[in-house]
N, C-alpha and C positions, 0 to 999 in steps of 0.2 A: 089605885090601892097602894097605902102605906108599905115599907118593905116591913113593918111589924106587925102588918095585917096578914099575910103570906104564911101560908097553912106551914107548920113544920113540915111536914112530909113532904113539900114541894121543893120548901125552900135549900133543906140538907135532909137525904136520905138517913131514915135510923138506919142500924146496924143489920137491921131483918129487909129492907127493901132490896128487892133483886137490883142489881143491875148489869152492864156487859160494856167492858173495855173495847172498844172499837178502835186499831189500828193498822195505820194506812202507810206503806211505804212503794217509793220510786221516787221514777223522774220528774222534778219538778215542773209546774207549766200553771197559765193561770187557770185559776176555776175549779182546783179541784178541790177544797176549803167550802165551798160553795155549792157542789156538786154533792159535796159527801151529806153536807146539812140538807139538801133537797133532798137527799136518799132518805134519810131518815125523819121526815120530817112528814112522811105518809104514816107514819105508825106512832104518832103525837106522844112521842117518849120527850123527856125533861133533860136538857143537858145539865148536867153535874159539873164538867172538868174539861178543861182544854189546853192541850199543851201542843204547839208544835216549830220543827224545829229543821231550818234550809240548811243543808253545807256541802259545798262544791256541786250546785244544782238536783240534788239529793231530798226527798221530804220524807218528814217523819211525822206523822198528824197523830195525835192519840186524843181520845174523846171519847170520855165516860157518862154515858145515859142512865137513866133508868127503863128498867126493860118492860117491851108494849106488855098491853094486860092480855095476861093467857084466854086460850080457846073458851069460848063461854062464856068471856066478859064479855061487855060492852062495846068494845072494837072488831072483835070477832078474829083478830089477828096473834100469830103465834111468834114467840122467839126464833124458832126456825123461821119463819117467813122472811123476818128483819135479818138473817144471817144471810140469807139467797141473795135476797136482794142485793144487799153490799156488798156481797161477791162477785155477784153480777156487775154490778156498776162498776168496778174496780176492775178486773177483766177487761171491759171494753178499753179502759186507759190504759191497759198495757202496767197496771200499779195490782200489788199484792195487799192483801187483806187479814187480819189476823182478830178474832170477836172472843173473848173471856167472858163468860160469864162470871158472877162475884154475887156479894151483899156489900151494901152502906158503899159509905165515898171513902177517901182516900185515909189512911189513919193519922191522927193527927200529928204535926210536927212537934219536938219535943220542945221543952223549953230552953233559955238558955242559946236565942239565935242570933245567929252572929255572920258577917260576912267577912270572907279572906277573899284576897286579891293579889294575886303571885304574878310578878311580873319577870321575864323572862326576855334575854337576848343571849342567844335563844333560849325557849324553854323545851328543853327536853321530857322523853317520854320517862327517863330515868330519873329527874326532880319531881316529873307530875307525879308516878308513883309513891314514890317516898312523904310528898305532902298530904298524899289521900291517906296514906296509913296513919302517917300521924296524926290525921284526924280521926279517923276512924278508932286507933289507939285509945284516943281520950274519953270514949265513948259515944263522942256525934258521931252524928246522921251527916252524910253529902247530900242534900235533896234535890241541889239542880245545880249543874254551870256553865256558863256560858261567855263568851270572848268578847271584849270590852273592847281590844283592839288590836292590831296585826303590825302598828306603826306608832313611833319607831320601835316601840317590844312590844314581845306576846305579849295581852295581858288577859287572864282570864278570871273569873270571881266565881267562888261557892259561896253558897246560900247553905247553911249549916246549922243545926239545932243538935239539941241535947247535952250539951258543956257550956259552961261558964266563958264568957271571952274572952276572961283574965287568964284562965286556966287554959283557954287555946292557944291566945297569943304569946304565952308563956313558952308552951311546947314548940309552937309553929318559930320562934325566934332560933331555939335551936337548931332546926332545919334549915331553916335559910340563911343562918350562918355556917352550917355542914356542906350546904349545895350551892353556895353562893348565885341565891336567888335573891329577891327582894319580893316579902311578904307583911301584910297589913292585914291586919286581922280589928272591927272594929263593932259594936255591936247594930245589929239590925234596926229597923223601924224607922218614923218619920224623921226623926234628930238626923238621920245620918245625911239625908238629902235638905235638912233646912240650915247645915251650919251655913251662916250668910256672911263670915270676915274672916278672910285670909289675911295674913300679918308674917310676912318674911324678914328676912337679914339682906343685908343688900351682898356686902362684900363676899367673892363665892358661893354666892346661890343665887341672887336676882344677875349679880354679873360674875367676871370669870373672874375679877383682878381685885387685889387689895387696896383699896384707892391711896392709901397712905404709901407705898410702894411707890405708884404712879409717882406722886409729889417727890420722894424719897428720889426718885429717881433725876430728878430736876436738880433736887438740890448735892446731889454726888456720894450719898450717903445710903444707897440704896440697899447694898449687901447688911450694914447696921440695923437700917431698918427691918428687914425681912426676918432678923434672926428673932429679933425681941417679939414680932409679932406672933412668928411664929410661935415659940416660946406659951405666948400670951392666951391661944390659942388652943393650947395643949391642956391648960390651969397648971402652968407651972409657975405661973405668975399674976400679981393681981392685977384686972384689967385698966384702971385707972390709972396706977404708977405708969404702969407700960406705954398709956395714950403719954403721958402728959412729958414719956420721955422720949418719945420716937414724935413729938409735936416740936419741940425742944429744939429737933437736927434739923426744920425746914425753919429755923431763925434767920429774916433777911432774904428769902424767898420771894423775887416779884410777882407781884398779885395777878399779873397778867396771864399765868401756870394754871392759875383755875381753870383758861377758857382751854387748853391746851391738855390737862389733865380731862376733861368733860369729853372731848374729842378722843380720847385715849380707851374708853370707857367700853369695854365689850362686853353685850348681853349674855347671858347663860345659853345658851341652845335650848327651845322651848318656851323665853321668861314671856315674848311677847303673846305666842299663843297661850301660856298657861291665865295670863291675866285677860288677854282679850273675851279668853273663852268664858271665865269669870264671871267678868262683865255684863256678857251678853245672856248669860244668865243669872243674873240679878244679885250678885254677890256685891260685896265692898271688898275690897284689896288695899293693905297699907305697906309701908314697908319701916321698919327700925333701925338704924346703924348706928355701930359705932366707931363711921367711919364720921365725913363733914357732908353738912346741907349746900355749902356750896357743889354737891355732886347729885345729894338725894333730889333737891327742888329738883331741877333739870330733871332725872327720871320721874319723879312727879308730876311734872307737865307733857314728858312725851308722851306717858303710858299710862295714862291719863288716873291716876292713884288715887284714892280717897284719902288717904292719912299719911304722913310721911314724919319721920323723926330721926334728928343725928346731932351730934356734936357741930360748931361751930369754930373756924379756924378765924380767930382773931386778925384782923386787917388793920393797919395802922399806914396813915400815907402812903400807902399804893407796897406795902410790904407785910409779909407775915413774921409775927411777932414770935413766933415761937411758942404761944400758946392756945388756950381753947376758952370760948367764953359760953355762958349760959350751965344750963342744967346737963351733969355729964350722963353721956348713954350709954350704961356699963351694963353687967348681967343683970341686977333689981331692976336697973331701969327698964329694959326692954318687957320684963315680965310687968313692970308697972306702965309703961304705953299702951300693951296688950289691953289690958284693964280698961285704960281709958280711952281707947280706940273701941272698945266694946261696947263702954257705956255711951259713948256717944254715937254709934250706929245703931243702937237699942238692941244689942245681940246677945243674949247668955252666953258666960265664958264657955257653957258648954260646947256650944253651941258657934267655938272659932276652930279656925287651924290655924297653927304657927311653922314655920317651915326653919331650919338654920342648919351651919352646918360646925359651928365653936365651941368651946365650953361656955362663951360670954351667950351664947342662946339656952343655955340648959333651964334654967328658970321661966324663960317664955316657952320654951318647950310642954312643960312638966304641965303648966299654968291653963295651956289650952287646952279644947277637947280631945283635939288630934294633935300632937305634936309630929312631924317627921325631919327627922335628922337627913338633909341631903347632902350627899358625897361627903360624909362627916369623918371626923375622928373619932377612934376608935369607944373611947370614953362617951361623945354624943351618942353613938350609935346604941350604947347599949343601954343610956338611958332617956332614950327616946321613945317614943309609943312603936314607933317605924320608922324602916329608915329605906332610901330610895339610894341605892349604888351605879345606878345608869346617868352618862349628862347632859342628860334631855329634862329638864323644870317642868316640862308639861305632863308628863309621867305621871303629876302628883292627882293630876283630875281624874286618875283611874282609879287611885286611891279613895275619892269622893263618890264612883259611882258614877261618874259619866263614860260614856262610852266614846270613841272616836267619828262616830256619824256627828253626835250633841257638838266635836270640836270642827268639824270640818261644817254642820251649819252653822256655826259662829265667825268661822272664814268667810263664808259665805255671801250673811249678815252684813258684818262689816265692809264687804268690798261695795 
């Protein structure tokens, strides 16, 4: 039978069908998932609803039926009979029983559903507070939440209807710049689990270091360097003058520094799990800089990257020239890689996340579905969709919805 052949009545109770909240609580153990649908499964009632829920060896089982047909029907069995029984059976496990009678199923969820994601180190009971109300403030509903992962931060997700996303995440940003949490709020449905192209910033978020720094440091000019960048960084400055004059101070630099800067090169905490985990579930991963490719390729290759883009340090007889050649990768550009790192993995812009932590990411930010500003300045942060203040990179997959089991069978996988 077609599921469009399926009587209404079976399929979802009207508002007038009896039915009865059956809830199961104790000690966990197997079988009793199993045991409780045997119990009920002598009085041929129709499950409706199942929810249940382990923690710290603890169950919660709730499961909504429709109630057997009274005395005199066909079955010959009564509601009270079906309540004995589960009590009975629940007794012998040493587990409590609690049976509601009601009408219809459950009422519907509101429109306007959206998921938030409040990450915590730690997360206190005094932030979780504060974020239910101001959801609930806004009008939503919490309909369920549940803990995505315990390492390296809490992370826990509500599933929420009845407000706009825009209008939560609006509200929610305030909070978690009150509680200094970190929260994402993004809308619900299939998009959120099929964005398929991640596209980062290399320099502090894929790695710790400024790679111009690194070089800057070879060639004795490293405090010079750090100032402009920083500067560059802030948008106190436009980013191209700032490359081409902090490219400038490494004139006469032997070329041999690259192998030596590469060696220098420390990951983010997290970059390799967040991209592994990625991977292993079917994403593409790029990265943008506007730092040089003699640094990106090599992360390219270890971390095995689908798309890579950066500026290029001009070589000249075994020496750097002090300049940059090719197409420069400023803030259009990287929102313009975006683009074309989309079209050619066939992904809707929607349908990407960009990660940065500059004002030179603010356009790839804005551009993707998700943007999240990591360990950003203050200016990224507030115009970013989200922003992650923990630094651990892999944080960002709880933002997508995966949970730490999904990261740890990707370890797994891989080994």
């Amino acid at each position: 039978m077609s599921a469009s052949q399926i009587p209404p009545a079976t399929a979802v109770p009207g508002d007038d069908v009896p039915t009865l909240l059956v809830k199961i609580f104790g000690k966990d153990r197997p079988g009793i998932t199993a045991g409780l649908f045997d119990t009920l499964a002598a009085y041929s009632v129709d499950v409706v609803d199942i929810e249940q829920v382990v923690t710290r060896g603890r169950i919660v089982l709730c499961v909504l039926v429709t109630s057997p047909v009274p005395a005199g029907g066909s079955s010959g069995v009564t509601e009270g009979d079906l309540r004995a029984t589960v009590h009975s059976w629940a007794e012998s496990l040493n587990l409590q029983a609690e049976i509601i009678s009601g009408t219809g199923d459950n009422r519907p969820r509101g429109t306007g559903r959206s998921h938030v994601t409040v990450l915590g180190h730690p997360l206190t009971a005094e932030s979780t507070a504060a974020i239910a109300a101001a959801i609930t403030g806004t009008g939503a509903n919490i309909d369920r939440i549940f803990r995505l992962a315990k390492y390296p931060v809490t992370a826990v997700e509500f599933a929420v209807s009845g407000t706009a996303t825009d209008t939560l995440r609006t509200t929610l940003a305030i909070e978690a710049a009150a509680l200094e949490v970190d929260i994402a709020v993004v809308s619900s449905g299939l998009q959120r689990r099929a964005q398929r192209l991640v596209v980062m910033d290399v320099d502090s978020t894929l790695i710790q270091d400024e790679v111009i720094e690194l070089f800057a440091a070879h060639a004795g000019c490293e405090e010079e360097v750090a100032a402009v960048t920083t500067a560059a960084m802030r948008g106190e400055l436009d980013f191209e003058e700032s490359l081409h004059a902090r490219v400038a101070l490494l004139k006469g630099l032997d070329a041999s520094v690259v192998d030596l800067v590469r060696k220098e090169v420390r990951l983010t905490p997290g970059a390799r799990t967040l991209v592994r985990t990625l991977k292993h579930l079917g994403y593409q991963v790029g990265v943008v800089s506007g730092g040089f490719t003699q640094v990106t390729d090599a992360l390219q290759e270890e971390l095995g990257l689908d798309f890579a883009s950066a500026n290029t340090l001009e070589i000249v007889d075994g020496k750097l020239t002090g300049k940059v050649t090719g197409e420069i990768v400023d803030r259009a550009g990287k929102a313009r890689l975006l683009r074309r790192f989309a079209q050619e993995a066939g992904v809707p812009l929607a349908q990407t996340v960009a990660i940065g932590d500059g004002a030179n990411d603010l356009d790839m930010l804005n551009a993707a579905g998700l943007g999240v500003a990591f360990n950003a300045k203050p200016l990224v942060r507030q115009a970013a969709h989200t922003a992650v203040n923990v630094p651990f990179l892999d944080t960002v997959l709880y933002l997508l919805g995966i949970t730490r089991e999904e990261v740890e069978a990707a370890d797994t996988h891989d080994d």
